[in-house]
Residue, then its C-alpha position, 0 to 999 in steps of 0.5 A: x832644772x827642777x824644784x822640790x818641795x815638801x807639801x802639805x795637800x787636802x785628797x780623799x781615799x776612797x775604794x771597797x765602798x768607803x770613803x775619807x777624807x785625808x792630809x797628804x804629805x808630798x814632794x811637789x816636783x816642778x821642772x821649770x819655773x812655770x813648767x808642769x807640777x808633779x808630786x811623788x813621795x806622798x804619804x797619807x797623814x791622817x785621814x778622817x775616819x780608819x779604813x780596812x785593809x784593802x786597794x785604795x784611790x787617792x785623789x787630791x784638789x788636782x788629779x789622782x795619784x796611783x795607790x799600789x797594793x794594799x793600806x799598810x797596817x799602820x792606818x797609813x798609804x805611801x807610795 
């Protein structure tokens, strides 16, 4: 049996030589009540500073979640 939450989590963008800090909204998966943590359905809230269009890294406090493509128009990455 597996838990969904919706959280809020502290990450960094970062790649193209730039850098900012970010708020990530996730859903934080846990298989069982002491099991491993995974999160999906993230999205980038606010980051501290705009960004150019172009491929990005997203870390956050406990490892990296993959960035595919390019950040959207919108100022926003989401998987």
């Amino acid at each position: 049996m597996s838990t969904r939450e919706r959280v809020r989590l502290h990450g960094v963008i970062s790649g193209q030589g730039h850098e900012a800090k970010c708020t990530v909204l996730a859903t934080k998966v846990t298989l069982e009540p002491s099991g491993p943590v995974a999160y999906a359905a993230y999205s980038v809230e606010r980051a501290s500073q705009a960004l150019p269009e172009g491929d990005y890294q997203l870390f956050i406090s406990n490892g990296e979640l993959s960035v595919g493509g390019s950040k959207a128009d919108t100022g926003c990455l989401a998987n």
